[in-house]
FIMISE-903010 format. One record per residue (C-alpha): y, z, x. Coordinates in steps of 0.1 Angstrom, whole numbers, plus 2048, in hexadecimal, padded with zeros to 3 digits. Each point is the difference from the previous one (the first is absolute). Layout:
YZX/...
REM end
This chain:
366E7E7D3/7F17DB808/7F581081C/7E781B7EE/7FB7E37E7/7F47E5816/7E781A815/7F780C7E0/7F27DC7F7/7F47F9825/7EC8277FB/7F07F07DE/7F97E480E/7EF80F81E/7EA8137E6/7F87E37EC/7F27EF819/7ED81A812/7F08077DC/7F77DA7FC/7EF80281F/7EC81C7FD/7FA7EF7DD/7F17E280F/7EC81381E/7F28127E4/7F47E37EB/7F77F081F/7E981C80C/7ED8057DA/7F67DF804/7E2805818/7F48207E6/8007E37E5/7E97E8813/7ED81B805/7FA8047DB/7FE7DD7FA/8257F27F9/7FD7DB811/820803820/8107DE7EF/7FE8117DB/80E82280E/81C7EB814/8097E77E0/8008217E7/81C81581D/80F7E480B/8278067FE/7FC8247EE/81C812801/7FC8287F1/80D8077DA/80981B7EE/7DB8127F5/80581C81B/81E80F7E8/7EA8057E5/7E0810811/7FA81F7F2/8177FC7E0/7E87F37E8/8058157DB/7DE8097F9/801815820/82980E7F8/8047FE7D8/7F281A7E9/7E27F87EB/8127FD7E1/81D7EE809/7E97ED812/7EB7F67E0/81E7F77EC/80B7E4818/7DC7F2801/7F18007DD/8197FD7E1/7FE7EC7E1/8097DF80A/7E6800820/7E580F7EA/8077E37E6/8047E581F/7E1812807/7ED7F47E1/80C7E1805/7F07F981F/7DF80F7F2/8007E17E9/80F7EA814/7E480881D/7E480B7E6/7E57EA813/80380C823/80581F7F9/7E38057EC/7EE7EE81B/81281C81F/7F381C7E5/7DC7F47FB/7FC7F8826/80B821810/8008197E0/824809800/8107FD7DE/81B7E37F6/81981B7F4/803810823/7FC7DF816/8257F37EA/80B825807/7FB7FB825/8157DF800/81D80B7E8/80681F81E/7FA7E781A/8127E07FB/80F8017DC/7E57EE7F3/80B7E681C/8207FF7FB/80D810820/7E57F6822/81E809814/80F7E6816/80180C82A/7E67E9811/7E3813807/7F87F8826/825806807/8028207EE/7E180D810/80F7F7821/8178107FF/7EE8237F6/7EA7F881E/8197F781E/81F81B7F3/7F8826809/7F38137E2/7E58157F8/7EB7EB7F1/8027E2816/7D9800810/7F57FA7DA/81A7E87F8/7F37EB81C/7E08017EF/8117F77E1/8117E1813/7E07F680E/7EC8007DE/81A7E97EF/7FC7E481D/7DB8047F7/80A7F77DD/8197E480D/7E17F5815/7E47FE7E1/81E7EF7EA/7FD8167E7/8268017FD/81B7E2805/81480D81C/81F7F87EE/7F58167E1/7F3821817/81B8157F8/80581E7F2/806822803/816814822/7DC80F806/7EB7E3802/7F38027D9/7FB7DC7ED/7F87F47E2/7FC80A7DB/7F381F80A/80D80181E/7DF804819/80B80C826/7EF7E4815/7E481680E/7F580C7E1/8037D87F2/7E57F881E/7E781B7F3/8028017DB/8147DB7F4/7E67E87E8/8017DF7F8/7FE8057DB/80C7DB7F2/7E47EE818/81B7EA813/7F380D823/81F813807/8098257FA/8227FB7F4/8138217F3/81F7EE801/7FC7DF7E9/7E080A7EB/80181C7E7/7D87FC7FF/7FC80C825/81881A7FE/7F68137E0/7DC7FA80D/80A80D825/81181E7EF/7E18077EC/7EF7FD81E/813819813/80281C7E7/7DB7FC800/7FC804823/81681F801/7EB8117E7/8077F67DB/7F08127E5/8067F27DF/80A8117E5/80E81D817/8258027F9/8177F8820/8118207FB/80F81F7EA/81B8187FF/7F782680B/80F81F7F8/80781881F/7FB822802/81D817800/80C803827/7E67E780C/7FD7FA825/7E67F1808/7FB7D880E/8147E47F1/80B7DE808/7EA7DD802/7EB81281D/7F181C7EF/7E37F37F2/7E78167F2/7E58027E7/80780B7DA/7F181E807/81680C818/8227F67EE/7F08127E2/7F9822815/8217FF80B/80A8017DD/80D7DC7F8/7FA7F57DB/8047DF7EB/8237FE7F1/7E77EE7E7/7ED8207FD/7DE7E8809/7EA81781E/8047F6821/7E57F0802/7F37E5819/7F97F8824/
REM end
């Protein structure tokens, strides 16, 4: 029995140690893609100096909005104490977020939505480091891993600008920071520096991250006024698309018999 034991041990540790290397090759050979998009070699070393993998690769492809039904979903996210911690944020944050609705058209009531879903109204950033979490998506086999690596190299951009403290760039298993929680890529493209300090700080100024959100919503195709969403009734023995990929225009959910629980036409784009 200390026999099995002991090889058993000598086996893991065998493993551990092949996986640390290939760990460390990996980081290793992502640095030269990062010079190549700009990542300074001494910023890349100092940033994956020491990193050792964590646990993000155990929750890839678990997040709820993907797994939990719409309702259930809903009731988690927007109850009476968040819609009142809601409110309270619209009047504690009244100047810049009228400033984030006048700049990129997208109203106040939908920017505070955004963040209550997102972060709690910044209550809950999450707390994995960023840079480590991303490494690990990009040097452990999954099938995401080329755009994690894209991921990783975006967020030593934003290490690079100083945008972000180091030691407050964390967030999310994925990658995401923030109050409402931007992905670093999509912090590169659409991020604003809405308080004027010369940084675009999602993390420590509610001004740039309402205003970034704004930003973003715009950029994806805001209308205002257009509600996000409604409930449909189907048509007895329905089979046609479903799911977050079957987009289509009003006018073909209505042809296929789908109607407004609301009893409003189907009416839009």
């Amino acid at each position: 029995m200390k026999q099995t034991r002991a090889l058993l041990v000598a086996v893991f540790a065998l493993a551990s140690a092949s996986a640390r290397a290939d760990f460390d090759s990996c980081l290793a050979g992502l640095q030269g893609r990062a010079q190549s998009a700009g990542v300074p070699a001494e910023t890349y070393a100092r940033a994956t100096r020491g990193l050792t993998p964590n646990d993000a690769l155990g929750f890839l492809g678990a997040q709820p909005e993907f797994s939990t039904p719409i309702w259930d979903y809903l009731a988690g996210l927007v109850d009476e104490e968040r819609v009142a911690d809601g409110k309270a944020a619209m009047r504690a944050n009244a100047g810049a977020l009228r400033a984030a609705a006048q700049r990129f058209g997208v109203d106040v009531e939908t920017i505070v939505g955004v963040w209550g879903v997102e972060s709690n109204l910044g209550k809950g950033f999450g707390w994995r480091p960023i840079i480590q979490s991303l490494a690990t998506l990009s040097c452990t086999p999954n099938r995401r891993q080329d755009y994690f690596r894209g991921e990783l190299i975006a967020a030593l951009k934003i290490v690079e600008a100083g945008d972000v403290d180091p030691a407050e760039f964390k967030g999310s298993w994925a990658g995401a920071f923030g109050h409402t929680q931007f992905m670093p890529s999509t912090f590169l493209r659409l991020a604003v520096d809405m308080d004027g300090d010369g940084r675009r700080d999602v993390i420590g100024s509610v001004a740039d991250a309402v205003g970034s959100t704004a930003n973003f919503l715009r950029k994806a195709g805001w209308v205002s006024g257009q509600p996000w969403g409604f409930e449909v009734i189907l048509p007895q023995g329905y089979a046609g698309p479903s799911g977050r990929g079957a987009k289509q225009p009003m006018s073909s959910w209505a042809a296929r018999g789908l109607k407004r629980a609301d009893g409003e036409a189907m009416s839009g784009p």
